[in-house]
Wavefront OBJ file of the C-alpha trace (Angstrom):
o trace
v -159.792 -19.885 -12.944
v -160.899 -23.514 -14.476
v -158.845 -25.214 -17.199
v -160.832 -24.552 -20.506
v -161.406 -27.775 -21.973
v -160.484 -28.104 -25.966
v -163.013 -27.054 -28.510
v -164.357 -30.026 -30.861
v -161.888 -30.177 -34.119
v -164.864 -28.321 -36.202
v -165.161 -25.645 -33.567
v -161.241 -25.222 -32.664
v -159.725 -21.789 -33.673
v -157.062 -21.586 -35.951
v -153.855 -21.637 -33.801
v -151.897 -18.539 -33.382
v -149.905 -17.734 -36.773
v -152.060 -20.063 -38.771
v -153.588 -19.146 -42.189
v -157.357 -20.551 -43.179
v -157.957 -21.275 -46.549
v -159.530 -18.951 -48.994
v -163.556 -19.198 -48.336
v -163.339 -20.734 -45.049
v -165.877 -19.288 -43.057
v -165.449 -19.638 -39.076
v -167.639 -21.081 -36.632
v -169.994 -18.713 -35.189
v -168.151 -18.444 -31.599
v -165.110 -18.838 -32.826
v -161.947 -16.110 -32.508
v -158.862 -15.246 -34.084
v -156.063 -15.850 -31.941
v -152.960 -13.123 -32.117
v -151.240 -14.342 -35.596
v -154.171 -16.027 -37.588
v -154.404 -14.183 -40.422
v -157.386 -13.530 -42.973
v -156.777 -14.170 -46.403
v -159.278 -13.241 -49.218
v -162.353 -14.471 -48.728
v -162.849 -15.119 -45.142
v -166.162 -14.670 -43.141
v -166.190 -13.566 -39.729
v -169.794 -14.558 -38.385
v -171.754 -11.580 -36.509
v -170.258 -11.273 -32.741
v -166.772 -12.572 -33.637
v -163.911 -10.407 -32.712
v -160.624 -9.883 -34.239
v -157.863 -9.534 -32.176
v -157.254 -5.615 -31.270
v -154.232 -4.343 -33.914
v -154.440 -7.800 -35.526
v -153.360 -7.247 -39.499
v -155.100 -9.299 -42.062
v -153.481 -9.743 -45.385
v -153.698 -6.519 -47.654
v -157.358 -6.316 -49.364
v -159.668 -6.276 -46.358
v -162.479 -3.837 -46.460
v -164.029 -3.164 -43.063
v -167.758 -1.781 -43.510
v -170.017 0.432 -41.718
v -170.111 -0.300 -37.837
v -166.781 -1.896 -37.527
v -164.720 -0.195 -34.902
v -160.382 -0.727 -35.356
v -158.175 -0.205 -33.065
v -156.042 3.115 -34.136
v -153.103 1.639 -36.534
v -155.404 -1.469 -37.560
v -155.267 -1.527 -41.024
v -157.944 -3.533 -43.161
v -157.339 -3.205 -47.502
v -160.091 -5.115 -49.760
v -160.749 -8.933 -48.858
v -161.789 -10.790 -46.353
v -165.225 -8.865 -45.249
v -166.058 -8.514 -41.867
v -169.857 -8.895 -40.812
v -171.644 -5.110 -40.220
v -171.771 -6.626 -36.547
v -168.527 -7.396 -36.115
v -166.055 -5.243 -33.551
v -162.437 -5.180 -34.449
v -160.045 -4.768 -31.061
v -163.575 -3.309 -29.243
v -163.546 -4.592 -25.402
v -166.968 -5.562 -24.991
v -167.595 -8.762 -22.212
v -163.331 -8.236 -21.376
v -163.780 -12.115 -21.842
v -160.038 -12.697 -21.543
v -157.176 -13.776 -23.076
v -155.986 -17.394 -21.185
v -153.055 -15.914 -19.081
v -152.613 -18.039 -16.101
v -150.476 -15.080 -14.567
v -150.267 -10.986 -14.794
v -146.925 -11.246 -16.857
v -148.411 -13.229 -19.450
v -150.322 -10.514 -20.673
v -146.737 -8.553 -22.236
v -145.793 -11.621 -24.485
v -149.975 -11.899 -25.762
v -150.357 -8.160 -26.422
v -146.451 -8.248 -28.027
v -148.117 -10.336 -31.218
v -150.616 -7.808 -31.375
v -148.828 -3.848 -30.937
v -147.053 -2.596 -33.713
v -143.740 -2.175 -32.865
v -142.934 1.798 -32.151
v -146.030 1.028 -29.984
v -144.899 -1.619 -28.151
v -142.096 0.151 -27.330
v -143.542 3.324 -26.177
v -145.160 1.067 -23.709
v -142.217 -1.266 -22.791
v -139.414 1.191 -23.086
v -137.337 3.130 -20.529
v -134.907 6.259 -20.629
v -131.189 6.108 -22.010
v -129.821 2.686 -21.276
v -132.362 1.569 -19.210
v -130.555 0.524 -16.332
v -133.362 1.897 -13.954
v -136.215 -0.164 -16.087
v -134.317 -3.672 -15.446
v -133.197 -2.443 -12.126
v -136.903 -2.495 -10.879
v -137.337 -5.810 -11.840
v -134.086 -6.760 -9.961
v -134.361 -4.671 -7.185
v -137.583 -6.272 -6.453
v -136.633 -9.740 -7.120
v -134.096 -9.753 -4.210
v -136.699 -8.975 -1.812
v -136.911 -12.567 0.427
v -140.255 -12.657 2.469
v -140.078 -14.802 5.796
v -143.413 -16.408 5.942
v -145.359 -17.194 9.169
v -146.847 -20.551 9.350
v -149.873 -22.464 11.962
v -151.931 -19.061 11.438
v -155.155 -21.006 11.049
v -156.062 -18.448 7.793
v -158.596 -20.293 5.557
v -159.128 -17.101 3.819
v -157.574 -13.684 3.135
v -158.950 -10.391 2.674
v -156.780 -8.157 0.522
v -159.209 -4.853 0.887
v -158.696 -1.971 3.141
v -158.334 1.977 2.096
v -155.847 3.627 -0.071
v -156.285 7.697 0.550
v -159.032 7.194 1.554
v -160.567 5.365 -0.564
v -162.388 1.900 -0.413
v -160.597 -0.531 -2.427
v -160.540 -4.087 -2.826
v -156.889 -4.822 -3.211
v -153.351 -2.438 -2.229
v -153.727 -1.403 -5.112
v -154.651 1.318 -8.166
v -154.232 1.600 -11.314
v -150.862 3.652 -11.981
v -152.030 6.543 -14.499
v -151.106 6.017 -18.273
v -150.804 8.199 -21.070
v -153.159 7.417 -24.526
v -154.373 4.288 -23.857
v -156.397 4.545 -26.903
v -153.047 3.258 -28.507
v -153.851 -0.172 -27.499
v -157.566 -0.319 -27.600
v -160.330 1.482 -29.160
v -162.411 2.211 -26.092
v -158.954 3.059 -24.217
v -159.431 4.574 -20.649
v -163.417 4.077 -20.699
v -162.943 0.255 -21.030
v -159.678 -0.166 -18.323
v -161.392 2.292 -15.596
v -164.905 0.153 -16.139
v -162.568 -3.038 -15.115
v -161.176 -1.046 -12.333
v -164.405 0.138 -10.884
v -165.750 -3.410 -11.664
v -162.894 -5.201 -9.397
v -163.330 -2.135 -6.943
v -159.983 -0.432 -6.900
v -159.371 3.418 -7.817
v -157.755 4.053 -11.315
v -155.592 6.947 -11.956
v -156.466 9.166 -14.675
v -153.888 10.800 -16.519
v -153.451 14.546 -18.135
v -152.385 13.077 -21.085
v -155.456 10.755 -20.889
v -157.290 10.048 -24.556
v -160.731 10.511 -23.177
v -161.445 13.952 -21.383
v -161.269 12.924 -17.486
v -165.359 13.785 -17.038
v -166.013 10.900 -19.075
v -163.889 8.215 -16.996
v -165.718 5.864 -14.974
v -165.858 4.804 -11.308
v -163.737 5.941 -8.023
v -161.268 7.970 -9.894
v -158.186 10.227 -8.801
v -156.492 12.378 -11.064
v -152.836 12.792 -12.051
v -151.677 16.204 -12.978
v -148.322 17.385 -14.399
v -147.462 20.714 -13.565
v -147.975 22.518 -17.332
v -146.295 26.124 -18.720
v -149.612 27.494 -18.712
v -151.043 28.163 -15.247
v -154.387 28.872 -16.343
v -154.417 25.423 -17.919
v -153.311 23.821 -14.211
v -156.427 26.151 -12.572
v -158.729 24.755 -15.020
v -157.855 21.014 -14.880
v -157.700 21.653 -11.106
v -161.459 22.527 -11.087
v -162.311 19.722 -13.562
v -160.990 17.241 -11.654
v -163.155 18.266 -8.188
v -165.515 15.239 -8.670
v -162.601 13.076 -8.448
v -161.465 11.464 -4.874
v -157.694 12.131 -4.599
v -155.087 14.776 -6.747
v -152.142 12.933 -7.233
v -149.267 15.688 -8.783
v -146.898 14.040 -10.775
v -143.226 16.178 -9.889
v -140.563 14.042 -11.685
v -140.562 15.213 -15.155
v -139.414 18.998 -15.553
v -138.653 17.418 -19.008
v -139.525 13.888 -20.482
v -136.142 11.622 -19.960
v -134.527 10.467 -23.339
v -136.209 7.669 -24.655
v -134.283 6.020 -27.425
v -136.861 3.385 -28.741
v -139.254 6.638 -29.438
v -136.359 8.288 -30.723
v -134.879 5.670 -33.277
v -138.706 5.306 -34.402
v -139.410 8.210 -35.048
v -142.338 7.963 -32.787
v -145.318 9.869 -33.409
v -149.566 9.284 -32.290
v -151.406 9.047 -35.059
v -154.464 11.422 -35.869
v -157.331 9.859 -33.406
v -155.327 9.637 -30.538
v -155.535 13.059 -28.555
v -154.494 14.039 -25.211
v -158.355 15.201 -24.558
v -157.505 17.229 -21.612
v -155.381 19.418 -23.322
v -156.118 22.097 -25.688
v -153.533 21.081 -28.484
v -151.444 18.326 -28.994
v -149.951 19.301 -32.263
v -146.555 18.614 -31.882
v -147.180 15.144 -30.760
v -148.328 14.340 -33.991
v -145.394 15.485 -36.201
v -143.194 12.561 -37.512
v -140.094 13.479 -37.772
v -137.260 10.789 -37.964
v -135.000 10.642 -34.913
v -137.272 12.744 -33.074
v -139.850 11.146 -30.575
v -143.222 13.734 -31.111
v -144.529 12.873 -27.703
v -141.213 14.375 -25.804
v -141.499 17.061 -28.112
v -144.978 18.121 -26.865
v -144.349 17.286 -23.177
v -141.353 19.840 -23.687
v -143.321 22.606 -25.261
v -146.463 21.737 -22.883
v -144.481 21.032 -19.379
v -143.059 23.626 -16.626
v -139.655 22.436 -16.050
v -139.407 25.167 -13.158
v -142.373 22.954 -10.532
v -141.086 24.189 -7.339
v -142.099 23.419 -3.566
v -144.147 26.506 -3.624
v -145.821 25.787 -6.273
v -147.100 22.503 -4.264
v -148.137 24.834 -1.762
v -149.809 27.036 -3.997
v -151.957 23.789 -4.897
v -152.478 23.071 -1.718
v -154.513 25.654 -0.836
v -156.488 25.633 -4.263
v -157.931 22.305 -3.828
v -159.422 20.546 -1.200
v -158.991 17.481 -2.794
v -156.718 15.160 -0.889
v -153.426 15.511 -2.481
v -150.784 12.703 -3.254
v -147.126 13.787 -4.512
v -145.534 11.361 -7.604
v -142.576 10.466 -7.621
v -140.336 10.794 -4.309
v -137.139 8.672 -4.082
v -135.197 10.929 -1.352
v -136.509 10.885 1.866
v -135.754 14.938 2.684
v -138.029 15.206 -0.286
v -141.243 12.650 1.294
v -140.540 14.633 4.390
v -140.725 18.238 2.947
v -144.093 17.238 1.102
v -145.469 15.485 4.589
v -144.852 19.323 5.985
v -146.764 20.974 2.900
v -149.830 19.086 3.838
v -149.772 16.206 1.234
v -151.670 13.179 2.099
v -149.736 10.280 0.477
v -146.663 10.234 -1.445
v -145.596 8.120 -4.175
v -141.935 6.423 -4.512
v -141.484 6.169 -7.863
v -138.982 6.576 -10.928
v -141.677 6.807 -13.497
v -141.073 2.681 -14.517
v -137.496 3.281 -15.257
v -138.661 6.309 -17.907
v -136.986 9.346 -16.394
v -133.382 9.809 -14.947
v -131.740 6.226 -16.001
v -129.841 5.262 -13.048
v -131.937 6.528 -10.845
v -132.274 4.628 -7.634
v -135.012 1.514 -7.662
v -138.476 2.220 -6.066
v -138.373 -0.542 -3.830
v -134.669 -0.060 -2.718
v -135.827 3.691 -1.726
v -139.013 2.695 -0.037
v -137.762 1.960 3.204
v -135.925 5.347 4.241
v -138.863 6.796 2.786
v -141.112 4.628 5.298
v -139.001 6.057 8.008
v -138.893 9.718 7.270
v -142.756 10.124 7.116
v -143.650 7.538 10.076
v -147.326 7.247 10.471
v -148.327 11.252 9.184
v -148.509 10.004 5.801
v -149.485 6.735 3.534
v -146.713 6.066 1.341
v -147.567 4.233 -2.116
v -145.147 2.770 -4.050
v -144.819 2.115 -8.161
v -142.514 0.955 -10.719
v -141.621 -2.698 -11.716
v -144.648 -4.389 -9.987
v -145.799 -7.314 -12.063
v -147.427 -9.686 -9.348
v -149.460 -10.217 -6.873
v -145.934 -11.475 -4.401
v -144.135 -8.108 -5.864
v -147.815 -6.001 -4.531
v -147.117 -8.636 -0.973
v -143.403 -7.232 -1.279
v -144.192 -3.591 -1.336
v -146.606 -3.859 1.715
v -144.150 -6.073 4.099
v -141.249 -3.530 3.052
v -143.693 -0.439 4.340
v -146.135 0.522 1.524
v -149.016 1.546 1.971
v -150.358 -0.246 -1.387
v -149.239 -0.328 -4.950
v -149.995 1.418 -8.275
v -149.716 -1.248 -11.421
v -149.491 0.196 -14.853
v -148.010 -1.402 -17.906
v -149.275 -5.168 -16.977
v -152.929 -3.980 -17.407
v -151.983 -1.556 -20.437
v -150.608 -4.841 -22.201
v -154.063 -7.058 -20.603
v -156.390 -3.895 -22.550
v -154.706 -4.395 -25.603
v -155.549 -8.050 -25.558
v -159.175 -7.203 -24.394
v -158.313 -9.086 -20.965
v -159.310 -6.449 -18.524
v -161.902 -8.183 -15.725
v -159.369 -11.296 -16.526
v -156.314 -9.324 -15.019
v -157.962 -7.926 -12.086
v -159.312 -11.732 -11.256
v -155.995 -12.759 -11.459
v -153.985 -9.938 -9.923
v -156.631 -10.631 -6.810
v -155.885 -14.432 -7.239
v -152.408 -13.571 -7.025
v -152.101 -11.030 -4.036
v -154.353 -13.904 -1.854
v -152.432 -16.686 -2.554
v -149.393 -14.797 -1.689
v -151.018 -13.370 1.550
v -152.606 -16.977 2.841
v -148.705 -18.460 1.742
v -147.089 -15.706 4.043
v -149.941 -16.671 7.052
v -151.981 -13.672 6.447
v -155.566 -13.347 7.063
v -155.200 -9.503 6.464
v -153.215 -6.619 5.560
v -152.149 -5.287 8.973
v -150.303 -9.079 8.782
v -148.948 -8.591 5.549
v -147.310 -5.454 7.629
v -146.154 -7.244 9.842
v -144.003 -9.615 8.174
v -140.281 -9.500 7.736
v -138.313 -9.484 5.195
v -134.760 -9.310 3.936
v -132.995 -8.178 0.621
v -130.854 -10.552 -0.517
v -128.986 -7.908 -2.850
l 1 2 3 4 5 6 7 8 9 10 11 12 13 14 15 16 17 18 19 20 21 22 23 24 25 26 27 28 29 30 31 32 33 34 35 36 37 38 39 40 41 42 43 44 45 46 47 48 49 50 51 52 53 54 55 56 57 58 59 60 61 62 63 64 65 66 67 68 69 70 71 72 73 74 75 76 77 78 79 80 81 82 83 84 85 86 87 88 89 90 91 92 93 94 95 96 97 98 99 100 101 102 103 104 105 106 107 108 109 110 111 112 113 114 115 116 117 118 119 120 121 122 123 124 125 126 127 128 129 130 131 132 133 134 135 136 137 138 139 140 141 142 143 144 145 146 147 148 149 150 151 152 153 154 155 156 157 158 159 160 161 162 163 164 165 166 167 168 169 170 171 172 173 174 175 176 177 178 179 180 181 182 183 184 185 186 187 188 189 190 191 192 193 194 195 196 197 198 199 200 201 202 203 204 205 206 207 208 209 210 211 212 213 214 215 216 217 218 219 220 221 222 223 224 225 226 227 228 229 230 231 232 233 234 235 236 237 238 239 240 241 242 243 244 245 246 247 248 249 250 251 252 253 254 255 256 257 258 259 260 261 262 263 264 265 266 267 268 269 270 271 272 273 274 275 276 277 278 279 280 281 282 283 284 285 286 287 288 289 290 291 292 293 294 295 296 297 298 299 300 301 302 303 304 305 306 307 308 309 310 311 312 313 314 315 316 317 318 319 320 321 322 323 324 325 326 327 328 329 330 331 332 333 334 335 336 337 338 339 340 341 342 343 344 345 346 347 348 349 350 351 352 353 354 355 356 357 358 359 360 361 362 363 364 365 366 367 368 369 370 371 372 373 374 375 376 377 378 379 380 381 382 383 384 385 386 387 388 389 390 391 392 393 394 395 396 397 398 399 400 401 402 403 404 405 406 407 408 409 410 411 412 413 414 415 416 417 418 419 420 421 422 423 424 425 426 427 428 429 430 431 432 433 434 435 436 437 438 439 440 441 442 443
């Protein structure tokens, strides 16, 4: 990615947190950065974009054709052009990160707060959600060197499918939270960088509307006829991936202490009903309610069997940590398993993903691909996974905070940046070298 050279001084945005004087109008081009504000009397030019779940000052009026981002608020003001798009994806342009982590401190100045928790919280204490991060960091990589690599090729197969990178795109509930056009706009990016995206039950936009090489995540619901029925919708997709860690939702407290709540437009379009995810209550996080009223906490191994035989879709199993567990779901027939503790959202103190990875390796051998989630935020953490015995990686909240900031195509160029500079660094012209490597934890 080239260094962007600095606008003239006419043509310069305002930088972020910067106010423009009343009747300012900007140049056409020109866009808000997170933090400028609009005060009375500001023109945005057709084709200009305000930052998704940017705020102007009270007494903007948004007319016809403007699109907001759910929770965008615009009172009487500072008019926005019929053409313009407020938080709508359009080109993905980007957002200047120079690395995937960038993209939680940009989409911070944007997300209300009870959102940006819901997105960057974990269960109880959170000991699990930093221990990811740590776990991960104490992985050491010994590097080969002389390998005469001039380039690397991070693609290969993941369940086979085709894929680019080790990599997918983790699935992620309501992503119209962040961005208007939600998981239509993140799935495009993912088809467009070639890697499969995960689509989620509790997806905002019903799963036959998702584009490109798509699997689909299912939690095992109350309502069996409900599982049968999302079963069958989801036969165009290329993997099942059954999600068996939450017989309830753990105990977030940032949802609980906000009172946490989706507002009206945001629906889990799967699902028949999300009612009680809608009801604020104080000290009561809606979401958990609904999962509780909506979720069988009784999923059972013969219930995996049961899906099994009603779907011939290959079928990947969320959210192993114990090896009996990766072993028992190699026997049912499964085609991939998942180590995962849901990003540190589930039993708090539960063991790290990468920590469990390698007993997990061993149980299944070669009968199964194991893929891995849960604190990966680089291309050297995706490097990490592999050399420790993943098959690839599934990455979720870095490109949930890169859609808010309308930085899609951006993150997947850089995630790909990442994971080959890491590989050529470590000597490796390929994958089956990235296997190959040692490595040590330093923990």
């Amino acid at each position: 990615m080239g260094i962007e050279q600095p606008a003239p001084e006419a043509e310069r945005a305002p930088r972020a947190g910067a106010q423009l004087p009343p009747g300012k109008q900007l140049s056409p081009g020109v866009q808000l950065p997170p933090g400028a504000e609009l005060p009375s009397g500001v023109q945005v030019p057709p084709g200009d974009q305000v930052p998704p779940r940017a705020q102007p000052l009270p007494g903007a009026q948004a007319p016809r054709g403007t699109q907001l981002s759910p929770g965008v608020q615009l009172p009487p003001g500072a008019p926005l052009s019929p053409d313009s798009r407020a938080g709508v994806g359009g080109g993905r342009a980007g957002a200047g990160a120079l690395c995937l982590a960038d993209y939680e401190s940009l989409a911070g100045g944007l997300l209300s707060a009870p959102v940006g928790d819901f997105i960057s919280g974990g269960s109880g204490a959170e000991l699990t959600l930093r221990g990811n991060r740590s776990a991960l960091d104490r992985v050491r990589i010994t590097p080969r060197v002389m390998a005469g690599v001039e380039a690397a090729d991070p693609s290969g197969r993941l369940v086979g499918s085709a894929s680019e990178m080790p990599v997918a795109v983790a699935p992620m509930a309501y992503q119209r939270l962040v961005h208007p056009e939600g998981e239509l706009e993140l799935a495009q990016a993912a088809a467009d960088a070639g890697v499969p995206y995960v689509i989620s039950t509790l997806s905002s936009y019903p799963l036959e509307k998702i584009p490109g090489e798509c699997w689909f995540q299912l939690y095992w619901l109350r309502d069996r006829a409900v599982v049968e029925g999302l079963v069958d919708r989801a036969a165009g997709c290329s993997a099942l991936v059954v999600t068996v860690d939450v017989p309830v939702m753990g105990r977030r407290l940032r949802d609980v202490r906000n009172g946490f709540a989706l507002p009206d437009d945001v629906v889990a379009a799967n699902l028949q009903t999300t009612r009680e995810a809608h009801a604020a209550v104080p000290g009561v996080s809606a979401v958990a309610a609904h999962t509780a009223s909506a979720f069988s906490p009784t999923v059972s191994w013969d219930d995996l069997e049961w899906l099994k035989r009603r779907t011939e879709l290959p079928l990947v199993v969320k959210g192993i940590l114990d090896p009996r567990d990766a072993r028992r779901a190699a026997e049912i027939g499964a085609t991939a398993v998942v180590v995962s503790n849901h990003g540190g959202r589930q039993l708090d103190g539960a063991v790290a993903s990468i920590d469990a990875l390698p007993e997990v390796v061993d149980a299944v051998g070669n009968d199964i691909d194991v893929l891995m989630d849960s604190g990966i935020r680089s291309g050297t953490d995706v490097l990490k996974a592999l050399a420790v015995g993943a098959s690839g990686v599934l990455i979720g909240r870095p490109l949930l905070w890169a859609l808010a900031v309308d930085a899609c195509d951006e993150a997947f160029g850089l995630l790909r940046t990442e994971v080959t500079d890491a590989m050529l660094l470590a000597g490796c012209a390929d994958l089956a070298a990235v296997k190959g490597l040692t490595w040590r934890n330093d923990g």
